[in-house]
Each structure stands twice: as C-alpha cells, then as structure tokens.
C-alpha positions as CSV (number, residue, x, y, z in Angstrom):
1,X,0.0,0.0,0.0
2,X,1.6,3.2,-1.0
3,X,1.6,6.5,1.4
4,X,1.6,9.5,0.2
5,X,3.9,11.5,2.2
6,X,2.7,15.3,2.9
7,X,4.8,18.2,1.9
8,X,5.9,20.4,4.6
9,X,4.2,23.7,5.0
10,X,6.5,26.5,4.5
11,X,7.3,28.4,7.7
12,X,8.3,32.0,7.7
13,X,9.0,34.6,10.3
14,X,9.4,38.3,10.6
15,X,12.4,38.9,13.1
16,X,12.1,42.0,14.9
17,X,15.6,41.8,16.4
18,X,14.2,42.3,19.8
19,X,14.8,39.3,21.7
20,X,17.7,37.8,23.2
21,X,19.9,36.2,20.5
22,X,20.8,32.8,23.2
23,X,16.8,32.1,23.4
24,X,15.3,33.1,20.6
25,X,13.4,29.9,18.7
26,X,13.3,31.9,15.6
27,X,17.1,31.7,14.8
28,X,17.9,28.6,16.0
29,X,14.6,27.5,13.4
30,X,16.6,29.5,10.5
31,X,19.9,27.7,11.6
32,X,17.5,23.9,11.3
33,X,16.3,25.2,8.2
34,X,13.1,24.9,9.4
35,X,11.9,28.3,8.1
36,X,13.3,31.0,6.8
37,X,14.1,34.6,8.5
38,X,13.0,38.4,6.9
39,X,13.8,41.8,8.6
40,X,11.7,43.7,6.2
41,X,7.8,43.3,6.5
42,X,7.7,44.1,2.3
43,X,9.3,40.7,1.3
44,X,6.8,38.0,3.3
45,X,4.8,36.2,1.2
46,X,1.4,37.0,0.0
47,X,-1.9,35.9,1.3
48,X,0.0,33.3,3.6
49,X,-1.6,33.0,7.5
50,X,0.1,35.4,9.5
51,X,-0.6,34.0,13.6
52,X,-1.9,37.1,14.7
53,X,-2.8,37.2,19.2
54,X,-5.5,40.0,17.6
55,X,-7.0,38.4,14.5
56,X,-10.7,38.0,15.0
57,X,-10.7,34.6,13.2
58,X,-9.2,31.9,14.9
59,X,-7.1,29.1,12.8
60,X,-9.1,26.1,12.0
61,X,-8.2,23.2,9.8
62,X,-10.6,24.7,7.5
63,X,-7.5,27.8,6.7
64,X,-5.5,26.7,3.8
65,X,-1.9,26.7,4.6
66,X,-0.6,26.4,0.8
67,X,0.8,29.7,1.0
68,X,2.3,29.1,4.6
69,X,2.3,30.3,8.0
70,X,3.9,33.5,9.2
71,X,5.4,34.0,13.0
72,X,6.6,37.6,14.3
73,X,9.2,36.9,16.4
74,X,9.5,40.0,18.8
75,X,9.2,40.6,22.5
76,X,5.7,40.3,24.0
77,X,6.4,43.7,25.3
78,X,6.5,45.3,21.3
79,X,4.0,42.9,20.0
80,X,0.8,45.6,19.8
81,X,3.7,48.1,18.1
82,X,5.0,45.9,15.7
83,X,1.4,44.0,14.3
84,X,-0.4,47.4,13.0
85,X,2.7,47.3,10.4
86,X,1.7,43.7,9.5
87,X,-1.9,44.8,8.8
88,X,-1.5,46.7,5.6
89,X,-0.4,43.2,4.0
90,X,-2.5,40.8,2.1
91,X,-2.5,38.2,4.6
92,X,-4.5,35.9,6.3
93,X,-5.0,36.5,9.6
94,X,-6.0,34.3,12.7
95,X,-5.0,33.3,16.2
96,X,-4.0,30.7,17.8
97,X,-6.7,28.8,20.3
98,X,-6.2,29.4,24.3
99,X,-2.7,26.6,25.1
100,X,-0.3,26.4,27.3
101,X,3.2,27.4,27.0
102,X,5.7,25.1,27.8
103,X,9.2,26.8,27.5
104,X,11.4,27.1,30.4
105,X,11.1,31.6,30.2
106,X,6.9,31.0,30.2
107,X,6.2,27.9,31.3
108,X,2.2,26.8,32.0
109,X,1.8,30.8,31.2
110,X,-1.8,30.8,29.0
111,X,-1.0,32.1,25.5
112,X,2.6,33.2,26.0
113,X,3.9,31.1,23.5
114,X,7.3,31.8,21.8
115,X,7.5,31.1,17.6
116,X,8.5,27.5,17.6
117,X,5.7,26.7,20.0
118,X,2.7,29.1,17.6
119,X,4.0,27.5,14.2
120,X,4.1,23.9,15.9
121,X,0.4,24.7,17.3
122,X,-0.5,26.0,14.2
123,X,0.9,23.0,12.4
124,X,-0.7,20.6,14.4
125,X,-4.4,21.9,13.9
126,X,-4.0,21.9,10.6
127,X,-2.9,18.6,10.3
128,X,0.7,18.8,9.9
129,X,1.5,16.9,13.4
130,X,4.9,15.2,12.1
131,X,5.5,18.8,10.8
132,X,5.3,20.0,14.2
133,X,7.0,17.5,15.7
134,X,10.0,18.0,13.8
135,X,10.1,21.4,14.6
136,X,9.7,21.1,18.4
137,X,12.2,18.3,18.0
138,X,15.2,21.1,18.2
139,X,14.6,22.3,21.6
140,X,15.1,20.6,24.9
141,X,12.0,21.4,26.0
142,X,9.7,20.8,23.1
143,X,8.3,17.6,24.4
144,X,6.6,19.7,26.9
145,X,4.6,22.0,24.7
146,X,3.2,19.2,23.2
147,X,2.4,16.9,26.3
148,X,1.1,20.0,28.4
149,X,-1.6,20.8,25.1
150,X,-2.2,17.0,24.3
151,X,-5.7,16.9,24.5
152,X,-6.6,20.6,23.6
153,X,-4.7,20.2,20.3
154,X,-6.3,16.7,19.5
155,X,-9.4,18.5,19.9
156,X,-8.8,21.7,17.7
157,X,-7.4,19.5,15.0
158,X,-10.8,17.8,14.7
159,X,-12.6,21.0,14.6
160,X,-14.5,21.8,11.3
161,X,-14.1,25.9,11.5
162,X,-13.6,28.8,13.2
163,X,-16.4,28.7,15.4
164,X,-16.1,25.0,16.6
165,X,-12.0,26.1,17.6
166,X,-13.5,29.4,19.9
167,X,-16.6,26.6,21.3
168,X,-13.6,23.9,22.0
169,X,-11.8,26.4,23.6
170,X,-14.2,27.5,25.8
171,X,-14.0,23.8,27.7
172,X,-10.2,24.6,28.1
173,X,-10.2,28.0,29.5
C-alpha cells in the first residue's frame, strides 16, 4: 500500500531583532532550516496565514496553509507596536486557540507562546503533526509543549471551522 507523504508547509518569520539572541526559537529554526528569516515586513509572502494574538478569526483546519504560515518573532512587550505594520499586507490573519506554553522563560503561562511553539500549534491543527513534531524536535523542552496541550490540540485539530475552535476552547479555559 503506498503512502503518500505530505509536503511540509512553509514556515516564515518576521524577526524584529528584539529578543535575546541565546533564546530566541526563531534563529535557532533558520539555523534547522526549518523556516526561513525576513527583517523587512515588504518581502513576506502574500496571502499566507500570519498568527496574529488580535486576528478576530481563529485558525481552523478549515484555513489553507498552501501559502504558509507566518510568525513575528519580537518581545511580548513590542508585540501591539510591531502587528499594525503587519496589517496593511495581504494576509491571512487568525490566532491561535487558548494553550499552554511550555518553554522554560513562560512555562504553563496561557497564550505566552514563543514562535516554535505558535508554528508547531498551528501545524498541528492543521494537520501537519509530524510537521510540528519536527520542529519542536530542536529544543530541549519541546516535548513539553506538546504533552502540556495533548488533548486541547487533539481536539482543535478535529474542529471543522472557526467557530467550533473558539466553542472547543471554551471547555479549556
């Protein structure tokens, strides 16, 4: 029986040059090759999903990731600054469901995430669990990310839309 293996979404981030250079998961994912870095918010892609903590939509396996997935990777501190630039773009915009972070600076912290843990989030409610595996496979503390949000990500990634992701959520928060 032959298995046809799924192509990797393409991951891309907009570095903001704000966080420390020893932590930040957006660098070491460039140095994996696990997505690729931009300084300048003119050359992301096009009508690709940008994770967005203000986007009105939430990302359901419904969104179509063809394009791929876009993570700013700034400080939590600069994030309402920096997103307003990211608004004039044609891109799609959603957030991420409520979850847990599991890195060692915001650990169990609600929605606190840092970029390897929103793409692997993303990734895994879209379908793309070996995907976001691979890429929480670089970081010592990856494994808990995805044990801490076991069931809550199970449960997204069955979802049909939008809507059914903000009712899930609602049983989590």
């Amino acid at each position: 029986m032959n298995s046809i293996k799924q192509r990797d979404i393409p991951l891309y981030i907009y570095h903001a040059g704000q966080c420390d250079p020893k932590k930040c998961t957006g660098r070491k994912m460039a140095r994996f090759e696990l997505a690729r870095l931009f300084d300048k918010v003119s050359k992301l892609p096009r009508s690709a999903i940008l994770m967005d903590p203000f986007a009105e939509k939430a990302l359901s396996p419904a969104d179509n990731p063809g394009r791929g997935i876009i993570v700013l990777d700034c400080s939590w501190e600069e994030v309402e600054r920096v997103f307003p630039e990211l608004e004039k773009l044609d891109l799609q915009h959603r957030a991420l469901p409520y979850l847990l972070a599991g890195n060692p600076v915001n650990f169990g912290r609600p929605l606190k995430l840092n970029s390897a843990e929103a793409f692997a989030a993303a990734l895994y409610i879209l379908g793309y669990k070996e995907q976001a595996e691979k890429v929480l496979s670089k970081f010592n503390w990856g494994h808990s990310f995805l044990e801490l949000n076991h069931e809550p990500l199970e449960d997204y990634s069955k979802a049909r839309n939008s809507t059914e992701i903000v009712e899930i959520q609602s049983h989590y928060i």
